[in-house]
TITIRO-226462 format. One record per residue (C-alpha): residue in one letter; x, y, z; chain. Coordinates in Angstrom, 2 decimals, decimal comma. Each point is the difference from the previous one (the first is absolute). Layout:
BEGIN
[pt 'A' [X Y Z] 'A']
...
This chain:
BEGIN
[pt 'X' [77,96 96,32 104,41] 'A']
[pt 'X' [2,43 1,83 1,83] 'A']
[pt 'X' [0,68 -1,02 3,71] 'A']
[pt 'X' [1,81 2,66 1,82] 'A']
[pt 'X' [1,31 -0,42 3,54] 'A']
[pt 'X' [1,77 -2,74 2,67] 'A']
[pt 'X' [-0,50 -3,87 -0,52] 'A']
[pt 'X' [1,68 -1,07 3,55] 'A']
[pt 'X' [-2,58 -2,69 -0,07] 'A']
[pt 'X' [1,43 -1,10 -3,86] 'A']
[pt 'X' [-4,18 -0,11 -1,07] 'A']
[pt 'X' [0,69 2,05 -3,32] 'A']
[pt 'X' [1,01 -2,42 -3,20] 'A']
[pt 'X' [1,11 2,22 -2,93] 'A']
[pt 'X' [-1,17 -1,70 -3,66] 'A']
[pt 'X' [-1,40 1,60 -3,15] 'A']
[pt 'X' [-2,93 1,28 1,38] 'A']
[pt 'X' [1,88 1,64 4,01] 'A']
[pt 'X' [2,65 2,35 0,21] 'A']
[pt 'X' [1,53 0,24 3,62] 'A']
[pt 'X' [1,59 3,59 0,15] 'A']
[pt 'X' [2,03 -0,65 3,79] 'A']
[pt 'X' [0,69 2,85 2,05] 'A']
[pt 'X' [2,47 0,25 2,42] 'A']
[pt 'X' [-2,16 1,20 2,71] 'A']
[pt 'X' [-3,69 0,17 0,88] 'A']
[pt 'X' [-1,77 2,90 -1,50] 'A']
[pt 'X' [-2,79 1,70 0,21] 'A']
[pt 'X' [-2,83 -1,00 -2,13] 'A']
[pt 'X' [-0,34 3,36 -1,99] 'A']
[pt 'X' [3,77 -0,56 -0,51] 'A']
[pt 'X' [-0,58 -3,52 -0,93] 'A']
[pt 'X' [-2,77 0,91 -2,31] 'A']
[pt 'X' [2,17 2,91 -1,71] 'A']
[pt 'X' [3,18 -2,66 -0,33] 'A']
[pt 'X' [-2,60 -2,35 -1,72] 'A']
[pt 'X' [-1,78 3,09 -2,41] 'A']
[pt 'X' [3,61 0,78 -1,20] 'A']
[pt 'X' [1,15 -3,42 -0,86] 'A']
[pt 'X' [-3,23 -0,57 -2,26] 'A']
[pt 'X' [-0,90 0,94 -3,16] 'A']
[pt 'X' [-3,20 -0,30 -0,09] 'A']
[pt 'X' [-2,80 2,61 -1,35] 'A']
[pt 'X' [-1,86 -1,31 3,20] 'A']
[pt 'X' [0,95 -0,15 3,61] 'A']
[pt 'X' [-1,85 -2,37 2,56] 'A']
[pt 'X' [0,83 -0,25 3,52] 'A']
[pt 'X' [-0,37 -2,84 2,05] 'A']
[pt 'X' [1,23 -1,07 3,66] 'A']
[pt 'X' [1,97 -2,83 0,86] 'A']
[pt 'X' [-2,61 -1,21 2,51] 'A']
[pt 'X' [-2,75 -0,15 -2,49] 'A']
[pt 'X' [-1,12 -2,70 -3,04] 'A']
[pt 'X' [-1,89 1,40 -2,49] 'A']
[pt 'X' [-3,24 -1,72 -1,72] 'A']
[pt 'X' [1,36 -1,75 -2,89] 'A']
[pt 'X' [-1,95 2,32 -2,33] 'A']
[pt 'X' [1,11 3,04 1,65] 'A']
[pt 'X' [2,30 1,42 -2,57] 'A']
[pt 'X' [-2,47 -0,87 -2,58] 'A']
[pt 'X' [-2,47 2,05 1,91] 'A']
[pt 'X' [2,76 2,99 0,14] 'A']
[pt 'X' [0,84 -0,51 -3,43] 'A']
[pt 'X' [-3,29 0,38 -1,97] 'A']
[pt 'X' [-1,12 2,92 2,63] 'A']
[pt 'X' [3,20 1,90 -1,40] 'A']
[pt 'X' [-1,10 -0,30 -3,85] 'A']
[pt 'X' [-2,48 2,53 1,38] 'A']
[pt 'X' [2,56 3,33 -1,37] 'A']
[pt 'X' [-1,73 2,01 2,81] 'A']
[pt 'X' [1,18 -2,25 3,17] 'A']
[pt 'X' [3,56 0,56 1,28] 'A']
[pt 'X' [-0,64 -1,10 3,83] 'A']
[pt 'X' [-1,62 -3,05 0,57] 'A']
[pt 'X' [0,00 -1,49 3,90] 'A']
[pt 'X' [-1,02 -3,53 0,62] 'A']
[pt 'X' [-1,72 -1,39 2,59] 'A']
[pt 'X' [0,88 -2,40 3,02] 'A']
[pt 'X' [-1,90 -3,55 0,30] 'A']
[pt 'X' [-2,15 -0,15 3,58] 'A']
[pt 'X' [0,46 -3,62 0,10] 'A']
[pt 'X' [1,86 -1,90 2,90] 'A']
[pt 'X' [-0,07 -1,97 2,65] 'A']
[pt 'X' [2,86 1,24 1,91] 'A']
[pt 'X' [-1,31 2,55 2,70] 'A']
[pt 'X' [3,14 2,57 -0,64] 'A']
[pt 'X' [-0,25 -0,31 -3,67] 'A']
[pt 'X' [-3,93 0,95 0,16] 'A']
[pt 'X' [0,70 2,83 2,85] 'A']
[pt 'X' [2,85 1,39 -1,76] 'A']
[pt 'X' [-1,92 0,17 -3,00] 'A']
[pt 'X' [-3,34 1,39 0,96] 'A']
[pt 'X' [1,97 3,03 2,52] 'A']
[pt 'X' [2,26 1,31 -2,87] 'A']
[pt 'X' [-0,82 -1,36 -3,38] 'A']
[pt 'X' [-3,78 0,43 0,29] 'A']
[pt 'X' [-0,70 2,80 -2,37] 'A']
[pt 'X' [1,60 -2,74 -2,56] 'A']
[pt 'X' [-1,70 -3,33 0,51] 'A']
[pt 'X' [-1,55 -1,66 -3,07] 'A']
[pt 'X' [-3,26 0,09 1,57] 'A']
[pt 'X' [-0,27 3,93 -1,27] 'A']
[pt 'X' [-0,79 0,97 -2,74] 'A']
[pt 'X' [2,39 2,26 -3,04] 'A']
[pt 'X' [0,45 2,97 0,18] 'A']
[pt 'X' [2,15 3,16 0,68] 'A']
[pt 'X' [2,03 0,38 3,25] 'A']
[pt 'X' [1,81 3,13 2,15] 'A']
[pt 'X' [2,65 -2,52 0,32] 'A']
[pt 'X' [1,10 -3,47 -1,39] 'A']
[pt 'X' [2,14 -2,74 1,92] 'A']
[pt 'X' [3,29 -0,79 -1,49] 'A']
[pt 'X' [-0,07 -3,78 1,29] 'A']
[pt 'X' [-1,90 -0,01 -3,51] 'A']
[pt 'X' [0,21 2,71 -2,29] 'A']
[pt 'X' [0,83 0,40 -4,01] 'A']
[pt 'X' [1,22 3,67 -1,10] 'A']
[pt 'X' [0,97 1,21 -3,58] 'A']
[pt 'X' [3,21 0,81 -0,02] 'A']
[pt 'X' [-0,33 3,09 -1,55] 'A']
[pt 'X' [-2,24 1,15 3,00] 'A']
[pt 'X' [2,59 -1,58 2,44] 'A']
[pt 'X' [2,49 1,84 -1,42] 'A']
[pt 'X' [-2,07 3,38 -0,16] 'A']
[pt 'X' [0,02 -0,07 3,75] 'A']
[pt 'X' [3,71 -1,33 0,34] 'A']
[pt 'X' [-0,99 -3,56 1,19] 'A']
[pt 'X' [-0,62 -0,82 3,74] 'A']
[pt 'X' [1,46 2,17 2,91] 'A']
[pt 'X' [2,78 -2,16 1,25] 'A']
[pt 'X' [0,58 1,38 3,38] 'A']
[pt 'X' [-3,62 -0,91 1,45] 'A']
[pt 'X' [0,47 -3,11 2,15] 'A']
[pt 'X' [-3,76 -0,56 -0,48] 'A']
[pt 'X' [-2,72 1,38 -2,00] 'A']
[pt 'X' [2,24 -0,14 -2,99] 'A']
[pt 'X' [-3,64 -0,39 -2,01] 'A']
[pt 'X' [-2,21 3,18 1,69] 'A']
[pt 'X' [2,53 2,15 -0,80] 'A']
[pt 'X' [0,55 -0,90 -3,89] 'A']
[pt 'X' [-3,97 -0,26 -0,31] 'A']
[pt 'X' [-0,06 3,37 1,60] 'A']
[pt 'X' [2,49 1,47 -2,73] 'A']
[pt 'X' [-1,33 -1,95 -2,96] 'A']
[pt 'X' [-3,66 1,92 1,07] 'A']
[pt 'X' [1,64 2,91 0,49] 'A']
[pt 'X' [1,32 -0,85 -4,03] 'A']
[pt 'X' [-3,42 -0,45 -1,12] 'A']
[pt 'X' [-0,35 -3,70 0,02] 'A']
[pt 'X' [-3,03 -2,08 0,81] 'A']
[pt 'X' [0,68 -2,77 2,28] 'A']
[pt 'X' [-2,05 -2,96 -1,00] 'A']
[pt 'X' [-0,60 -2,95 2,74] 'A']
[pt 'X' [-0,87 -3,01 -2,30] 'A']
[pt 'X' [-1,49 -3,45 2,68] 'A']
[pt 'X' [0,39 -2,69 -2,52] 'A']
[pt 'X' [4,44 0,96 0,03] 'A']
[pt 'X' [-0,07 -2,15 3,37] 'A']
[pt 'X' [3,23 -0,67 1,69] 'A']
[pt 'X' [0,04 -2,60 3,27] 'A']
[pt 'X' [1,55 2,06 2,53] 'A']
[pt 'X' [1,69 -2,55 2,76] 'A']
[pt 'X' [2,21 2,73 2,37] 'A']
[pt 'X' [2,25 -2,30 2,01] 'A']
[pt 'X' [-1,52 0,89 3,45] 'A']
[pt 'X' [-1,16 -3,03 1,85] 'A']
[pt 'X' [-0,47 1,51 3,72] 'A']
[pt 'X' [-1,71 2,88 1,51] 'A']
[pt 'X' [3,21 2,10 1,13] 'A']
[pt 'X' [1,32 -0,86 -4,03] 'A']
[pt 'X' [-3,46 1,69 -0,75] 'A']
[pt 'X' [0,19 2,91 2,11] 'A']
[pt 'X' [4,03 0,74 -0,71] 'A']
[pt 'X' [-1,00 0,14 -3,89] 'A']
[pt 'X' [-2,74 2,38 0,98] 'A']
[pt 'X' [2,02 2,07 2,09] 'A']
[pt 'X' [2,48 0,32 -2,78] 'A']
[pt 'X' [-2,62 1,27 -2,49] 'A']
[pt 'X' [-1,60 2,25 2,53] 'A']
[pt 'X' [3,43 1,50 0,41] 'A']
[pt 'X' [0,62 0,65 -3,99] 'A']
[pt 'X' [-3,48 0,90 -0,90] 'A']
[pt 'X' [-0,47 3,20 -1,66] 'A']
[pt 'X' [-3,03 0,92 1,98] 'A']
[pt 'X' [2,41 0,84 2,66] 'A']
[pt 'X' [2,64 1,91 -2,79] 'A']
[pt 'X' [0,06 4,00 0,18] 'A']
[pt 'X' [1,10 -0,99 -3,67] 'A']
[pt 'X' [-3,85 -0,77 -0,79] 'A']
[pt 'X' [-1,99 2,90 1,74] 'A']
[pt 'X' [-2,14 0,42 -3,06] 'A']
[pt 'X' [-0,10 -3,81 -1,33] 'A']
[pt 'X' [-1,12 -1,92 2,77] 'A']
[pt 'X' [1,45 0,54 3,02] 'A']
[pt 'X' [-1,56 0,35 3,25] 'A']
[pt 'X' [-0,79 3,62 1,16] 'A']
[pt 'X' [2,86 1,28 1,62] 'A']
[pt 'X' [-1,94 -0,35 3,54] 'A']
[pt 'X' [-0,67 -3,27 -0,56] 'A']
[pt 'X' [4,36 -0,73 -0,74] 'A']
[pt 'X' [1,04 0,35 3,07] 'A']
[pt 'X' [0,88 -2,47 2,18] 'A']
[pt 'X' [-1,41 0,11 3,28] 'A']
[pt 'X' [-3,13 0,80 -2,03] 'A']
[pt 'X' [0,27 -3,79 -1,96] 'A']
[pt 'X' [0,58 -1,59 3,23] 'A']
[pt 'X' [-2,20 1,76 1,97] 'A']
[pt 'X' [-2,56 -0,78 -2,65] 'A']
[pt 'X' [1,40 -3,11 -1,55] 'A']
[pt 'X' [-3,05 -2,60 1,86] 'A']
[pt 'X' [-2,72 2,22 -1,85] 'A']
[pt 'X' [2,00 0,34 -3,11] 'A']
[pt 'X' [0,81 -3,62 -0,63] 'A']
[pt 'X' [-3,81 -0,26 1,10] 'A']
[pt 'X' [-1,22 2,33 -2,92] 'A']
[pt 'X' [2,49 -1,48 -2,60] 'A']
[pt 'X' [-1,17 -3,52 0,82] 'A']
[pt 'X' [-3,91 0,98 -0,10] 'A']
[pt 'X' [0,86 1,58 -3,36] 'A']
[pt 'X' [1,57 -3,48 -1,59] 'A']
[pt 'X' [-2,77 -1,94 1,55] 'A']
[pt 'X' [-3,07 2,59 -2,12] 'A']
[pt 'X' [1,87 0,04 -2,44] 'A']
[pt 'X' [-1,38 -3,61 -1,51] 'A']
[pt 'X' [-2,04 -2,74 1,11] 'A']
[pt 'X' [2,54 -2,55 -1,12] 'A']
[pt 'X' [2,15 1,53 2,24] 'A']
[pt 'X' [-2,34 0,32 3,00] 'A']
[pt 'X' [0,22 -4,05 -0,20] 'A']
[pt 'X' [3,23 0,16 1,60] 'A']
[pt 'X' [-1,42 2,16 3,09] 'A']
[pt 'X' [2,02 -2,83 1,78] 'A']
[pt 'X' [2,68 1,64 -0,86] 'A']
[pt 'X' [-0,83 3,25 1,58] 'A']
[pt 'X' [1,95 -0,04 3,35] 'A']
[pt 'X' [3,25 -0,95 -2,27] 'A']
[pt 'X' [-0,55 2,85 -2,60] 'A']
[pt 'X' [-0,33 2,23 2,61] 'A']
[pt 'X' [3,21 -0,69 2,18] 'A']
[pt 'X' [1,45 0,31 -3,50] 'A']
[pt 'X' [-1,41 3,56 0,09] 'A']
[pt 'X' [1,15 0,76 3,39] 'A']
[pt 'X' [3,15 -0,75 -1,01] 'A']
[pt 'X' [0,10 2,22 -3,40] 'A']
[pt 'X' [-0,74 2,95 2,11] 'A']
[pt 'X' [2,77 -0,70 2,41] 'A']
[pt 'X' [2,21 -0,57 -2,92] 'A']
[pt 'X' [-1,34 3,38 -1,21] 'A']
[pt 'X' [0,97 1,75 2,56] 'A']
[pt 'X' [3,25 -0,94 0,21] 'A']
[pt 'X' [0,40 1,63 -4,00] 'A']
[pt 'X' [3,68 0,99 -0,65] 'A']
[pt 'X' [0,39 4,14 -0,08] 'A']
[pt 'X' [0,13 0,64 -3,50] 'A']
């Protein structure tokens, strides 16, 4: 394993098993994740975040679905359960196209919080792009499509995803911030899943953002009945929403 990044807090022990690759300043994580692909030698690339504990058969999983010659893409899932209100919110308003409770299959786009690539597909499309502050993972799912490669979403490659966000304005700044990087607000992606151009502008997402965070949090909540046993969670989801949009329309010109 290859850890790539800051240890301020000293939590990183390097033995036979961990390297710790330092860097001298924080990066961003498609930087982080290119640093990491170039200092391995593997014929297989998986991806994790530094916030998440994987299942302890996960690589197992990853492993046997890669003897399959036709899989190069395989993204795994993120495990609904938690007890911590921010964890479970945070979860179910951005991961929850990728909770375990769905079942395989393929996918427009894969998160990159747990993802395995073949490096000879990685390489075809020259790694991630590492200028995006955000959204690292849309944009090389979008390319690796655009390549001719499946994305596969396999449940049982579960991950524990614990974000270290334990209050509501925590919540809503990490919200913000993806709202702000998301490619559904990019010019870049006017054919691969961005908004329509109308729908970019920003007096249009504020003006609009109560019934748009209103829509995207109906949509989680029909999308699964395990889900819908959270409807507790609701009013947080959807302040989480609000504040995607207004992150949205604050987008960087590109």
């Amino acid at each position: 394993m290859i850890v790539v990044g800051r240890d301020d807090l000293g939590l990183v022990h390097q033995n036979d098993l961990v390297r710790f690759e330092r860097t001298p300043e924080v990066m961003y994580p498609g930087q982080a994740r290119n640093y990491g692909a170039t200092q391995s030698t593997g014929e297989i690339l998986v991806f994790i975040d530094a916030d998440c504990v994987p299942r302890l058969d996960w690589l197992k999983i990853i492993y046997a679905r890669f003897t399959e010659a036709d899989i190069s893409i395989l993204g795994g899932s993120v495990e609904i359960s938690s007890d911590n209100i921010w964890t479970l919110t945070d979860n179910l308003s951005l991961f929850h196209e990728y909770l375990n409770i769905h079942p395989p299959g393929t996918r427009s786009l894969l998160a990159s919080l747990n993802l395995a690539i073949r490096r000879a597909a990685f390489d075809r499309v020259s790694g991630f792009d590492d200028s995006l502050i955000a959204s690292e993972d849309s944009d090389i799912s979008i390319r690796l499509r655009q390549a001719g490669y499946n994305l596969l979403f396999e449940p049982q490659a579960a991950v524990h995803h614990i974000p270290p966000r334990s209050t509501l304005r925590g919540m809503l700044t990490h919200h913000y911030h993806q709202g702000k990087h998301s490619i559904k607000v990019d010019s870049r992606y006017e054919n691969n899943g961005a908004f329509p151009r109308l729908l970019r502008k920003p007096w249009i997402l504020i003006l609009f953002s109560l019934l748009l965070a209103a829509g995207a949090t109906l949509r989680i909540y029909r999308s699964s009945a395990i889900i819908r046993g959270y409807i507790l969670l609701a009013p947080l989801i959807y302040v989480s929403k609000i504040a995607w949009c207004i992150g949205a329309a604050h987008h960087p010109a590109r």
